[in-house]
VEXDREN-2710 file (C-alpha; in Angstrom, 1 decimal):
% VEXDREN-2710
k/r/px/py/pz
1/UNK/72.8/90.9/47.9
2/UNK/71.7/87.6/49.6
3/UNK/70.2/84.9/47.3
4/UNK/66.8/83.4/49.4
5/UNK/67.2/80.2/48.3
6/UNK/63.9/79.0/49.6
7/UNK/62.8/81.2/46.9
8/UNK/60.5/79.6/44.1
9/UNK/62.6/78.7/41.2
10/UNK/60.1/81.9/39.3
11/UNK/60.4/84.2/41.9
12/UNK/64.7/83.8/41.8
13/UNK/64.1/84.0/38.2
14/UNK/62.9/87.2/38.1
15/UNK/65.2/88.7/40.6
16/UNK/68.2/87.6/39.0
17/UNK/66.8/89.4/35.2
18/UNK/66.5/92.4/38.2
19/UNK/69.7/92.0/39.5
20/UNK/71.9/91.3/36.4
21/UNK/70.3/92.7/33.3
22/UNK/72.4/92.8/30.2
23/UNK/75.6/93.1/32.1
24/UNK/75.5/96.4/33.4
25/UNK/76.5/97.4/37.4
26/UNK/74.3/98.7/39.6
27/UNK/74.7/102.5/41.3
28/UNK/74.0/102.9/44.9
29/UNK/71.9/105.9/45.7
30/UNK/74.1/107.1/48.6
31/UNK/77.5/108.7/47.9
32/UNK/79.3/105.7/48.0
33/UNK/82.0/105.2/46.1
34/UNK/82.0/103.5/42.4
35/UNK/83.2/100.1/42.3
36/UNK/83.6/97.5/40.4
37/UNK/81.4/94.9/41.6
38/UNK/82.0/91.3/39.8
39/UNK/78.1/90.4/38.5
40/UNK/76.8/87.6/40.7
41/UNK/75.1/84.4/38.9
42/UNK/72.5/82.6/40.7
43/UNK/73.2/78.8/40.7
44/UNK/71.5/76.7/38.3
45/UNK/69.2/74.4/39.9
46/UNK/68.2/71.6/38.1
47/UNK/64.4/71.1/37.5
48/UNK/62.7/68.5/39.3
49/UNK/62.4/65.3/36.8
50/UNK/58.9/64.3/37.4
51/UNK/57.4/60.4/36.0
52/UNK/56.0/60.4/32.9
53/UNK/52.1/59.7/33.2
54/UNK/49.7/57.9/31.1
55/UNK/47.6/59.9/28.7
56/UNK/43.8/60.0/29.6
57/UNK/41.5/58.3/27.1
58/UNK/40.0/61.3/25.1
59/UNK/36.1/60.4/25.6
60/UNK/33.8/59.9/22.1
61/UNK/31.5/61.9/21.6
62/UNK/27.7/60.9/22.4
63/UNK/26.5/59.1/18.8
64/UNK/23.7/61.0/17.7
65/UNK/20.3/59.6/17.5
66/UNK/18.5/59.3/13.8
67/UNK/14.5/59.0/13.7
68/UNK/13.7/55.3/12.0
69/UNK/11.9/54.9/9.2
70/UNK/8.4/53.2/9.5
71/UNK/8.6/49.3/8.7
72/UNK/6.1/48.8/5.5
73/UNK/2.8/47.0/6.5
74/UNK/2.5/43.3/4.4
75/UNK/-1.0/42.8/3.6
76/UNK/-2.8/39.7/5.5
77/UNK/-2.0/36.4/4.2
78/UNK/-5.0/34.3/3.7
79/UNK/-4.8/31.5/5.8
80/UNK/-5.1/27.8/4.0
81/UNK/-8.1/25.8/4.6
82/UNK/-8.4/23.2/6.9
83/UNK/-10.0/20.1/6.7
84/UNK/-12.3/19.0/9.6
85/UNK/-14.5/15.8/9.6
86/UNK/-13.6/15.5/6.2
87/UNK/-15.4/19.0/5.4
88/UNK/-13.1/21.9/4.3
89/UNK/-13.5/25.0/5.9
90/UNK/-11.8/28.6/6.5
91/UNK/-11.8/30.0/9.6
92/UNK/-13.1/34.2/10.1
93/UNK/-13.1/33.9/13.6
94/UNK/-10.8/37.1/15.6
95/UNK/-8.7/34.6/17.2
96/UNK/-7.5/33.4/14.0
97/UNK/-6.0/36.5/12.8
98/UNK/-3.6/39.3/14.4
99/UNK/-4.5/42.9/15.8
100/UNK/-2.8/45.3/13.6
101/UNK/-0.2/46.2/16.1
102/UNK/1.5/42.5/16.2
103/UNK/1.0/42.1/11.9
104/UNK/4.4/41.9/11.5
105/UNK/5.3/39.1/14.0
106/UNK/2.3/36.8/13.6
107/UNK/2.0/36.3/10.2
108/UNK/3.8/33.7/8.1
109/UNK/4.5/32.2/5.1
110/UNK/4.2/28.1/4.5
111/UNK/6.8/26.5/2.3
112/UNK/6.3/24.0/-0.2
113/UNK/7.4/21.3/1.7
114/UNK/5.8/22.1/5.0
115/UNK/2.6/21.8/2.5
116/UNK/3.5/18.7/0.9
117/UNK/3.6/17.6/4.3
118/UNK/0.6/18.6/5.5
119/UNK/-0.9/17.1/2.7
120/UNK/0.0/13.7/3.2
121/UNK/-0.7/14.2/7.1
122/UNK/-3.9/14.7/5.7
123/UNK/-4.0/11.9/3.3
124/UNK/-2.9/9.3/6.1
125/UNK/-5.4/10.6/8.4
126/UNK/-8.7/9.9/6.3
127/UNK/-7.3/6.7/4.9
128/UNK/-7.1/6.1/8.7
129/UNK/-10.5/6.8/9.2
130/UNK/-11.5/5.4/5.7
131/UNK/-10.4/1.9/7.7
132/UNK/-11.9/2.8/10.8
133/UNK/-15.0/2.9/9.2
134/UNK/-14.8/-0.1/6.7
135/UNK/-13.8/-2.1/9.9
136/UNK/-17.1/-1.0/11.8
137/UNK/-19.2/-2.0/8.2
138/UNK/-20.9/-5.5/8.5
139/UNK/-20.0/-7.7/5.1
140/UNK/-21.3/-10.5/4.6
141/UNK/-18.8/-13.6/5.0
142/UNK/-20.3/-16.2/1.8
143/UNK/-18.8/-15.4/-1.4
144/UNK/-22.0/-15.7/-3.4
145/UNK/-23.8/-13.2/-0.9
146/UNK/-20.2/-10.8/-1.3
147/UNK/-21.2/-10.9/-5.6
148/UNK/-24.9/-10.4/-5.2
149/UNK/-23.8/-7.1/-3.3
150/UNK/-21.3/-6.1/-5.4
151/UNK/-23.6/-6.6/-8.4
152/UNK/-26.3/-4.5/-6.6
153/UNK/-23.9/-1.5/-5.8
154/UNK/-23.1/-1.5/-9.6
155/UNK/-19.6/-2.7/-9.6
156/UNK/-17.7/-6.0/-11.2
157/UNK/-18.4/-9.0/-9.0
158/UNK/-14.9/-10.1/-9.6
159/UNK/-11.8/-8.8/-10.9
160/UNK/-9.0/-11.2/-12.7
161/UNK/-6.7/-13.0/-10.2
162/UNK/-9.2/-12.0/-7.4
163/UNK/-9.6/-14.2/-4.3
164/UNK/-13.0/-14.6/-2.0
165/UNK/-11.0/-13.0/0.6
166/UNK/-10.1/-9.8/-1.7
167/UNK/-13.1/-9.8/-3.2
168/UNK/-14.8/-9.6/0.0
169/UNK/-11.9/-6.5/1.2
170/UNK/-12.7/-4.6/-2.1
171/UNK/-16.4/-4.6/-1.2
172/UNK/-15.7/-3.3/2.3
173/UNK/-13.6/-1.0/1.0
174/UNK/-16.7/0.4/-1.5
175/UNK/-18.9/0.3/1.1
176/UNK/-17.1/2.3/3.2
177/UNK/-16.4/4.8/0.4
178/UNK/-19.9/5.2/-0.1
179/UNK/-20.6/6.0/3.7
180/UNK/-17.9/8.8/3.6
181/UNK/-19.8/10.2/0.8
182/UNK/-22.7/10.2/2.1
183/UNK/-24.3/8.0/-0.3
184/UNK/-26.0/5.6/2.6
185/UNK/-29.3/5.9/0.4
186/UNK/-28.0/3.3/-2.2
187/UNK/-26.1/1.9/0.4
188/UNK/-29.1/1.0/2.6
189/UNK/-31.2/0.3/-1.4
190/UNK/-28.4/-2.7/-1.9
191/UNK/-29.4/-3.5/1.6
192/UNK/-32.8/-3.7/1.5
193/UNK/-32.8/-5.6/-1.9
194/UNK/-30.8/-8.6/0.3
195/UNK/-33.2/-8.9/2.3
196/UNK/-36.2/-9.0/0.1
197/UNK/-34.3/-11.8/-1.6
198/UNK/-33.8/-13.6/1.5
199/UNK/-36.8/-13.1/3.0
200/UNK/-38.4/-14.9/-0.5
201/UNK/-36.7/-17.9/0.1
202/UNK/-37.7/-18.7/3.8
203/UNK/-40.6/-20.6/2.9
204/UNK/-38.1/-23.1/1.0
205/UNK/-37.1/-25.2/3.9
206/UNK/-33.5/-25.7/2.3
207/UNK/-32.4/-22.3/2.3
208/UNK/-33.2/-22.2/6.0
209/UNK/-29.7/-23.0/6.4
210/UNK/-27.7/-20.7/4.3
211/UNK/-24.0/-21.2/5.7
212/UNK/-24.3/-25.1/6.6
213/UNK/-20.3/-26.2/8.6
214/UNK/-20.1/-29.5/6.7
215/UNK/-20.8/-31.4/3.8
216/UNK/-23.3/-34.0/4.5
217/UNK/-21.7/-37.6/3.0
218/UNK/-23.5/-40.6/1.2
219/UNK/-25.2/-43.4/3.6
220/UNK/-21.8/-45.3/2.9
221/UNK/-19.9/-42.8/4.9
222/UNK/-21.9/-43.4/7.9
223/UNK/-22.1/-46.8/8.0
224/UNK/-17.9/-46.6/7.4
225/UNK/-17.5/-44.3/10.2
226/UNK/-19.7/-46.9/12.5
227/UNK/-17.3/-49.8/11.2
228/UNK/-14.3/-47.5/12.2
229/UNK/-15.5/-46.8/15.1
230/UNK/-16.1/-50.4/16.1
231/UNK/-12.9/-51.2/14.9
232/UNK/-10.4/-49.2/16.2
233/UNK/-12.2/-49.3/19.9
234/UNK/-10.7/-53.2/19.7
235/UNK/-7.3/-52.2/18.8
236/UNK/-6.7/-49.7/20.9
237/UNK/-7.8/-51.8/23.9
238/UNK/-5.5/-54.2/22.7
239/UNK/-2.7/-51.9/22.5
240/UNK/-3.3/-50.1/25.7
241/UNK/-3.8/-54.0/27.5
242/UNK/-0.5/-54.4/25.3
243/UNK/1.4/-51.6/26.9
244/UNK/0.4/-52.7/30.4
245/UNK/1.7/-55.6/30.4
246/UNK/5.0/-54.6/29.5
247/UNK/5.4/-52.1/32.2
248/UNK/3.8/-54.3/35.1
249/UNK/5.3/-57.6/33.8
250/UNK/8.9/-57.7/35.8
251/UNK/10.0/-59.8/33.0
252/UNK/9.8/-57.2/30.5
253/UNK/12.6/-55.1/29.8
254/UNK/11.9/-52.5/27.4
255/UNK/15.3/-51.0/27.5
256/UNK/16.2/-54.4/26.3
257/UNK/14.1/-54.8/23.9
258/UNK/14.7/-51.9/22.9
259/UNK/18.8/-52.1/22.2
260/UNK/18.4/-55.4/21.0
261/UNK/16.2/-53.7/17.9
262/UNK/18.9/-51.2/17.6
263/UNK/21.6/-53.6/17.4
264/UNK/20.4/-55.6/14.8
265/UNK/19.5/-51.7/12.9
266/UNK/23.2/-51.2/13.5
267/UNK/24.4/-54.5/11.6
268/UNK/22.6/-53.7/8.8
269/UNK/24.5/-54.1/5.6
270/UNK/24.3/-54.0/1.8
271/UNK/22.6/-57.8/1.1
272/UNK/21.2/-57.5/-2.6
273/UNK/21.3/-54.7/-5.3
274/UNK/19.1/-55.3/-8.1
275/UNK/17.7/-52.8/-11.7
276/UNK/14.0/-52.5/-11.2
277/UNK/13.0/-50.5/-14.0
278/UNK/14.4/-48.6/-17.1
279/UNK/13.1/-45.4/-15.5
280/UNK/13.5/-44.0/-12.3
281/UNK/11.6/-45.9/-9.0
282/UNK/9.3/-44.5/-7.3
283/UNK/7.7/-46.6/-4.9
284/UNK/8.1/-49.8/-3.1
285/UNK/6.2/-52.1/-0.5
286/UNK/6.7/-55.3/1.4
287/UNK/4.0/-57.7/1.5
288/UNK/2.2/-58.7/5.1
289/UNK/4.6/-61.6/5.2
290/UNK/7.5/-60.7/3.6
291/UNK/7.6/-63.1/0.8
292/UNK/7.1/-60.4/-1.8
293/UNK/8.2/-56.9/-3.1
294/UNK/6.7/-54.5/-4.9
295/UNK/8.1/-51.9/-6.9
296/UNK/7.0/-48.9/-9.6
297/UNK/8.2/-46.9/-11.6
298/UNK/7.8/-43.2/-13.6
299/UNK/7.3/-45.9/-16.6
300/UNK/3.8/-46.8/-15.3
301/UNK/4.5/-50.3/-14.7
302/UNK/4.7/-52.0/-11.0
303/UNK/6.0/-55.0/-10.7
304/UNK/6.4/-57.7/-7.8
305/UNK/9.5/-59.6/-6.6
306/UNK/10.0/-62.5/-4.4
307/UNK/12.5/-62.4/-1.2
308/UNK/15.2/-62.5/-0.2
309/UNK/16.5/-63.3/-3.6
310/UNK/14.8/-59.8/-5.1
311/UNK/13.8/-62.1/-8.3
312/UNK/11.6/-60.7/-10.6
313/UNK/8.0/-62.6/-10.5
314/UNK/5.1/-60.4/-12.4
315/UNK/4.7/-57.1/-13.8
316/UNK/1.5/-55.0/-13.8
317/UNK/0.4/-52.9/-16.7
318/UNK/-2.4/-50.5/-16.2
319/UNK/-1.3/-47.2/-15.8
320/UNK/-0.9/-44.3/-18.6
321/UNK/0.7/-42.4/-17.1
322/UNK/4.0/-42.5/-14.7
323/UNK/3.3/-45.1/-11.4
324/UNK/3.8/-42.5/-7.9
325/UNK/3.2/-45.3/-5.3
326/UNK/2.4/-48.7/-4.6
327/UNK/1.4/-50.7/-1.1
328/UNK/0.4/-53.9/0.1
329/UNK/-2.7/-54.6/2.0
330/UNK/-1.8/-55.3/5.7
331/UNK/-4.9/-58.2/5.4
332/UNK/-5.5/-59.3/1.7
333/UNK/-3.1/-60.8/-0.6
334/UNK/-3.9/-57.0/-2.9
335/UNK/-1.8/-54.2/-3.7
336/UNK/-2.7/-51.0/-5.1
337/UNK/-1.0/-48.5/-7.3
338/UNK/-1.3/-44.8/-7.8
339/UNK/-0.3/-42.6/-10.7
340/UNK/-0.2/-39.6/-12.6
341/UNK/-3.1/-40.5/-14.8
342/UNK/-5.2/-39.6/-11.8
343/UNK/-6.6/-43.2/-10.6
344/UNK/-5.4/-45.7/-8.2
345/UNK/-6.2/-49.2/-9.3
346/UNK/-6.4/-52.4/-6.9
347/UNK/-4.7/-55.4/-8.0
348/UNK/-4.4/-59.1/-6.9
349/UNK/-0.6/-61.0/-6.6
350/UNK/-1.4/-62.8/-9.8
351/UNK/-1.6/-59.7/-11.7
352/UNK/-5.0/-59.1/-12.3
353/UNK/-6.7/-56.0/-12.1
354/UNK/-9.5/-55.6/-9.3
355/UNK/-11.0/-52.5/-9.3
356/UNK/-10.1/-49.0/-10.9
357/UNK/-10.5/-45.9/-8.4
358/UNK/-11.4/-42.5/-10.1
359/UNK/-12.5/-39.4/-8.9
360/UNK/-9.6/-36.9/-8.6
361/UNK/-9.0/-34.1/-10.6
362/UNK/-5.3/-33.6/-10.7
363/UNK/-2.2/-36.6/-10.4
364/UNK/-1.7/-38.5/-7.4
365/UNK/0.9/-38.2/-5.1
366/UNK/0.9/-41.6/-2.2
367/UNK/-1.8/-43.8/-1.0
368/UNK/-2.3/-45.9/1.9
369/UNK/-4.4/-48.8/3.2
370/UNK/-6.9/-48.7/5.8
371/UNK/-5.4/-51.1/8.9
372/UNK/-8.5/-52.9/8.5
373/UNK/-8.0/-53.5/4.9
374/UNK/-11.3/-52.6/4.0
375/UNK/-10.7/-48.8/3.0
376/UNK/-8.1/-47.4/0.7
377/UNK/-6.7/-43.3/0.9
378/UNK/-5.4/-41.8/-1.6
379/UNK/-3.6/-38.2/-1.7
380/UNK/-3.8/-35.7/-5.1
381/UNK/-2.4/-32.2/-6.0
382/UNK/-6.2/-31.1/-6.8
383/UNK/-6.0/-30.2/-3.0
384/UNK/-8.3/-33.2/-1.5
385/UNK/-7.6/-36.5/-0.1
386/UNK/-9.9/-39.4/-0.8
387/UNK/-11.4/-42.6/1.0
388/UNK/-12.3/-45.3/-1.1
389/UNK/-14.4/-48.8/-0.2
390/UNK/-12.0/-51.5/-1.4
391/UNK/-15.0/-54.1/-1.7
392/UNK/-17.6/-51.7/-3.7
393/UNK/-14.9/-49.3/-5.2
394/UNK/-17.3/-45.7/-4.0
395/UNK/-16.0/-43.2/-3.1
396/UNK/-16.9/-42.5/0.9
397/UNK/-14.8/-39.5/1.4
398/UNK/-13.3/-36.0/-0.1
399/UNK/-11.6/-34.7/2.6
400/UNK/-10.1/-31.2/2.0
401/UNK/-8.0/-28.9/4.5
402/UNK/-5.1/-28.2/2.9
403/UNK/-4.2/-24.9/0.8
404/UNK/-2.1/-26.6/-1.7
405/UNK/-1.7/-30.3/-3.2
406/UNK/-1.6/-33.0/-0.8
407/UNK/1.4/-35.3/-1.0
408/UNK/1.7/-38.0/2.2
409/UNK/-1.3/-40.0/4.0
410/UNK/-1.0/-42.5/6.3
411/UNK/-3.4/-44.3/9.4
412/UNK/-3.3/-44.9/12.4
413/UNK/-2.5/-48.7/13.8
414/UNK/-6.0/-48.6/15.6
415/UNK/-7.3/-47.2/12.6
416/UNK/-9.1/-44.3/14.3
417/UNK/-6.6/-41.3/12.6
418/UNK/-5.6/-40.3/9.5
419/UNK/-3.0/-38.1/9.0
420/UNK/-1.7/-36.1/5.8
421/UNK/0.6/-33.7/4.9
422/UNK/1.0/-31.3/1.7
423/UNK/2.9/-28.9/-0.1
424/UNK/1.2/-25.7/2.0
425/UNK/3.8/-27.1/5.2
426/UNK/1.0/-28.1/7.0
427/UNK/0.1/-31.7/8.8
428/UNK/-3.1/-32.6/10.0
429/UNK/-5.0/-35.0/12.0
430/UNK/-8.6/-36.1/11.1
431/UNK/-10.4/-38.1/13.2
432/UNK/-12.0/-40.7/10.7
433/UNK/-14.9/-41.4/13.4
434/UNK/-16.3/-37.9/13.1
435/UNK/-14.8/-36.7/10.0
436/UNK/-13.1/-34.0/12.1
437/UNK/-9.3/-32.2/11.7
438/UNK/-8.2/-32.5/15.8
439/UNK/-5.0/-31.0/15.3
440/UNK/-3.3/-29.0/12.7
441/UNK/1.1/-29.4/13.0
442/UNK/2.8/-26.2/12.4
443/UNK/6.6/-26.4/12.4
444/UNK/8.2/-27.1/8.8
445/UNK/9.1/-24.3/6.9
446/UNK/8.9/-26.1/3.3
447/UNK/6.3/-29.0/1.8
448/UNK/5.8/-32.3/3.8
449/UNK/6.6/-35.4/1.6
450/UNK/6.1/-37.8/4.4
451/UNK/3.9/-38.9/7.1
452/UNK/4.1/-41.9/9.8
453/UNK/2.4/-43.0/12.9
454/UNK/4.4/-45.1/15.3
455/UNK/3.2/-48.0/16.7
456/UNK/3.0/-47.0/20.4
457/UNK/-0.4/-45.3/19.2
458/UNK/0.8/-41.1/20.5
459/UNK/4.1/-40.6/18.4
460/UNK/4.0/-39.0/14.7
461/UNK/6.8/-38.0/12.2
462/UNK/7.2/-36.2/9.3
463/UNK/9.6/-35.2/6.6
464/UNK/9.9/-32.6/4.1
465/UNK/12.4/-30.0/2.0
466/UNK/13.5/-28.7/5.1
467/UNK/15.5/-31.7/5.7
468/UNK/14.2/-32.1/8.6
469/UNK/12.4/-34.8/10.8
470/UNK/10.1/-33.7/13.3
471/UNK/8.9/-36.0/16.2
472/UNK/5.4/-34.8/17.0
473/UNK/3.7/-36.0/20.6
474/UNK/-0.2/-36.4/20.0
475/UNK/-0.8/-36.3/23.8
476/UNK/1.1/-32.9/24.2
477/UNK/-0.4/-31.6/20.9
478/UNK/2.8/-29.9/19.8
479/UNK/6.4/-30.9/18.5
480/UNK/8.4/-33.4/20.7
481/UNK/11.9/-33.6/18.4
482/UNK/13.0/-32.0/15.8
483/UNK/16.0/-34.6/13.7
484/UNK/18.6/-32.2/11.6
485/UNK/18.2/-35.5/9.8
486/UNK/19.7/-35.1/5.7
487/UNK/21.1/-32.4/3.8
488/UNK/18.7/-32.8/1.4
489/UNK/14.6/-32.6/1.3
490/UNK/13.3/-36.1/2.7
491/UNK/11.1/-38.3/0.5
492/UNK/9.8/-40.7/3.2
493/UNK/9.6/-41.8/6.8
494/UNK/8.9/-45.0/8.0
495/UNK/8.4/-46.7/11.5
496/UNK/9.3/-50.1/12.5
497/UNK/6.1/-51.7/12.1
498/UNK/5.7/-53.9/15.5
499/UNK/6.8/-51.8/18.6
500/UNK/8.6/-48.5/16.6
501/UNK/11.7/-48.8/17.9
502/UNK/13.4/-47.3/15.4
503/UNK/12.4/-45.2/12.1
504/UNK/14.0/-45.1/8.9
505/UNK/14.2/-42.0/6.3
506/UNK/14.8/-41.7/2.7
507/UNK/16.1/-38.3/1.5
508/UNK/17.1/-36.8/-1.9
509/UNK/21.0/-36.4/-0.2
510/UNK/21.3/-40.1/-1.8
511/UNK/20.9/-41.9/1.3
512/UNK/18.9/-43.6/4.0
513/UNK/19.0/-43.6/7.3
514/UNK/17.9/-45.4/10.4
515/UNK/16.9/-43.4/13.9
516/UNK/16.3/-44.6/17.4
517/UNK/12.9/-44.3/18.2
518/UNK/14.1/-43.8/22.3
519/UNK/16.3/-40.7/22.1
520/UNK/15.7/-40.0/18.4
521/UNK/19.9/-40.1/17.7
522/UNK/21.3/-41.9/14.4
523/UNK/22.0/-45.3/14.2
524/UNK/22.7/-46.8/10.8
525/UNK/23.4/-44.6/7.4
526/UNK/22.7/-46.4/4.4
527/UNK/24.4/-44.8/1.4
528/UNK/24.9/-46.6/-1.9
529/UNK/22.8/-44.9/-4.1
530/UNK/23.8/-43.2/-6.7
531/UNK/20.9/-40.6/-7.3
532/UNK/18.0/-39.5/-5.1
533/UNK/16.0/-41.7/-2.6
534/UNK/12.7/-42.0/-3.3
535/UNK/11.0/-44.5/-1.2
536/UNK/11.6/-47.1/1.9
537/UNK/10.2/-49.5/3.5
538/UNK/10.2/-52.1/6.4
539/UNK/9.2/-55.8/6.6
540/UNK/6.4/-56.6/9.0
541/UNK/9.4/-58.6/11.0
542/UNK/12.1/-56.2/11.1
543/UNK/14.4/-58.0/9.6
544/UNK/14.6/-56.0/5.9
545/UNK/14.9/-52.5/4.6
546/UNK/14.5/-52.2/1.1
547/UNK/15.4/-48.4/-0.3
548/UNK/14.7/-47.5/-4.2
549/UNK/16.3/-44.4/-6.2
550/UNK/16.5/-42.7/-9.0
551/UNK/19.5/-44.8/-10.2
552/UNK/16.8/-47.2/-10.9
553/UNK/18.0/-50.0/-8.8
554/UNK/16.6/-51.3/-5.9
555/UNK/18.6/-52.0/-2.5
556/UNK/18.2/-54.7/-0.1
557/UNK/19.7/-54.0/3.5
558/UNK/20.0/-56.9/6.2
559/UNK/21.1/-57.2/9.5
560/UNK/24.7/-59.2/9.2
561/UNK/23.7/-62.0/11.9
562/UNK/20.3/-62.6/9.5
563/UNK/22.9/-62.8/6.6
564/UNK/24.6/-65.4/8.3
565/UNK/21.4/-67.9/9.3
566/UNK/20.1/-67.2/6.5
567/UNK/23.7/-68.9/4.6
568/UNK/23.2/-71.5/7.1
569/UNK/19.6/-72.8/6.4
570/UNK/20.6/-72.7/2.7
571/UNK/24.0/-75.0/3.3
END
């Protein structure tokens, strides 16, 4: 029996368990003999190895699919009112609420601080338009009309610390309240009463003018202005002829001049130290030729000494309170004094009183003689500034302008300007011809204590506690220089009295010095004081600078060349 071996492994298989079953031998059919036949064993094929595969993913089965539950329905929130035109109102219109089918999504809730905002959105807004409308309100500008409306609307016509100008805010601030109210009837009642009272008084030919822009002055002031005016037209030609000259003159050499001044300001040293008073100085003064000096004191008392020898000749008594200031006449043999007792007295060399100026209502701070000699100002802390007639003792002037005390004064060398200076920071220009302020000087950031015009007719300087000189141009109406000049407040400024060349300042830092009146750089310090500066002063020739402090002594400073002639002519 042949084996098929292209047999399928199954089909051999079941031959072979045909074939050989159990071990037994097979019998022919024909008569063959019986033999022995060896059992034949099919050869064992291995099977074939086949790779091992990946399994296949079982897939999940499809996720069934439960029914929702129905969302509950919130009931309509109520919507907040909204104010419009400063009416509250709720709006019902369709727009303003949700169909049924978008409830859910369109409604929401407003938190507390989303209303707290809106509230003050609010609040903002009609205090905007509260503004708006006070600004659009006509009030009336005088203070006496602002009470008589005040009065008439029922409310207090001033409040304690209250100004004009918050007085006059708090009515437009009423008024406006009442137009947002709707109250315009007793608005437009106030109103009408105003002008029934106004229109009583027309026939009185006074109250034609109700806001009048100036103060109309005595007959003396007019007649002083026209004196003035006469005057200083003179001096100015002659200063402008003056000026001329020296620039079309090929003889004249400024620049010369000029450093020859400063030389001399450079030599200057330490020629006599004398006490002047057993309380502090406070004021000092040369006399129109030099021959004299006068001092004061907080004790009350001035007192006159002669040069160079600073000897001790008279001592006026007058005062009752402490002495601020004292200046010679640039004409007259007079002096005058101011002080805390709030008059400024005249006196003559001798020592006899002249006249007695009062008028102001607070202490007085520095005075100053007229160029002509024939008119006296005087500064005060009540606010004002004050011309006085030397020869009749009237007052011609009160000048105010300032917002707080006045402190400095001084004129110009034609005698056409007067300038002062306060505590308010402020300078100003008055024209004493017209009685008008031509230029208000902004620049110092603390009080001005001093005030000077220069001799060349456009320069001005001041001094204050921001120790700091400033060089003002008149012509160019602003500030020309500004000196970093002490490192303390400055008490005084003075120019060299013939051509300006030079300036000297006292200051509080215990010192004095001397400035170029070209370039405005240092020349001279003058320290030997021992306590603050409080006045300067230059003689009419140049040739002295006399300082006093609160060390109560009184300094004498000389060029060293003038120290020398002057040894001479005594040997």
């Amino acid at each position: 029996m042949e084996v098929d071996d292209d047999n399928s492994p199954s089909t051999s298989g079941a031959e072979s368990s045909v074939a050989v079953s159990d071990g037994q031998t097979m019998v022919p059919d024909n008569n063959i003999p019986t033999q022995t036949v060896q059992p034949l064993t099919r050869p064992v094929v291995p099977p074939a190895v086949t790779p091992p595969t990946a399994p296949i993913p079982a897939i999940p089965p499809p996720p069934v699919v439960h029914p929702l539950a129905p969302l509950p329905v919130r009931p309509p929130i109520p919507k907040p009112s909204v104010r419009q035109n400063g009416e509250l109102k709720t709006s019902d219109s369709d727009s303003d609420h949700e169909d049924e089918g978008r409830t859910t999504t369109g409604e929401y809730e407003i938190s507390e601080e989303s209303r707290l905002v809106r509230e003050r959105q609010e609040k903002a807004m009609q205090e905007l338009l509260m503004k708006r409308r006070a600004a659009a309100l006509a009030v009336p500008t005088n203070d006496m009309a602002v009470r008589a409306r005040l009065r008439r609307l029922g409310e207090p016509i001033t409040l304690f610390g209250e100004r004009e100008m918050e007085r006059r805010d708090r009515l437009r601030m009423i008024m406006a309240k009442l137009d947002s109210e709707g109250q315009l009837e007793k608005l437009m009642k106030a109103h009408e009463e105003e002008e029934a009272a106004v229109s009583a008084k027309v026939e009185d030919i006074e109250e034609d003018i109700q806001y009048p822009f100036y103060t109309e002055g005595p007959k003396e002031l007019r007649d002083a202005r026209i004196d003035i005016a006469k005057y200083s037209v003179v001096k100015a030609a002659m200063r402008i002829q003056r000026a001329r000259r020296k620039k079309d003159d090929p003889d004249e050499d400024m620049d010369a001049e000029i450093d020859w001044a400063l030389n001399q300001a450079k030599n200057l040293v330490l020629d006599c130290s004398e006490i002047g008073d057993d309380r502090p100085l406070s004021g000092c003064s040369f006399s129109r030729d030099g021959k004299l000096l006068a001092t004061c004191s907080l004790s009350g008392v001035a007192k006159l000494w002669s040069m160079p020898r600073v000897s001790k000749v008279s001592a006026l008594k007058g005062h009752t309170e402490r002495a601020t200031d004292v200046t010679f006449s640039p004409v007259h043999d007079h002096l005058a004094t101011a002080s805390a007792d709030r008059t400024a007295k005249l006196w003559n060399t001798d020592g006899s009183l002249l006249k007695t100026f009062e008028g102001h209502l607070d202490r007085l701070a520095r005075i100053a003689f007229h160029p002509s000699g024939k008119y006296l100002g005087t500064t005060s802390f009540d606010k004002t500034w004050r011309l006085w007639d030397i020869e009749s003792g009237v007052e011609l002037l009160l000048q105010e302008g300032h917002s707080r005390s006045i402190y400095g004064i001084a004129f110009h060398q034609d005698g056409s300007l007067a300038a002062s200076c306060g505590l308010d920071a402020l300078a100003r220009v008055w024209d004493l011809r017209t009685g008008k302020s031509i230029l208000a000087l902004e620049g110092h950031v603390k009080p001005i204590l001093g005030v000077d015009f220069s001799p060349n007719g456009y320069h001005l300087a001041t001094g204050g506690e921001d120790n700091t000189c400033r060089i003002w141009d008149l012509r160019k109406k602003k500030s020309l220089y500004t000196i970093p000049a002490h490192s303390n407040l400055i008490s005084q400024v003075k120019f060299e009295s013939q051509e300006g060349y030079y300036l000297v300042t006292a200051s509080y830092d215990m010192t004095a010095k001397v400035w170029s009146g070209r370039d405005f750089k240092p020349v001279k310090s003058l320290p030997g004081h021992e306590a603050k500066v409080t006045a300067s002063d230059i003689s009419e020739d140049g040739r002295y600078i006399v300082t006093v402090s609160h060390d109560r002594t009184i300094k004498l400073w000389t060029a060293s060349n003038i120290g020398e002639e002057k040894d001479i002519d005594l040997g």
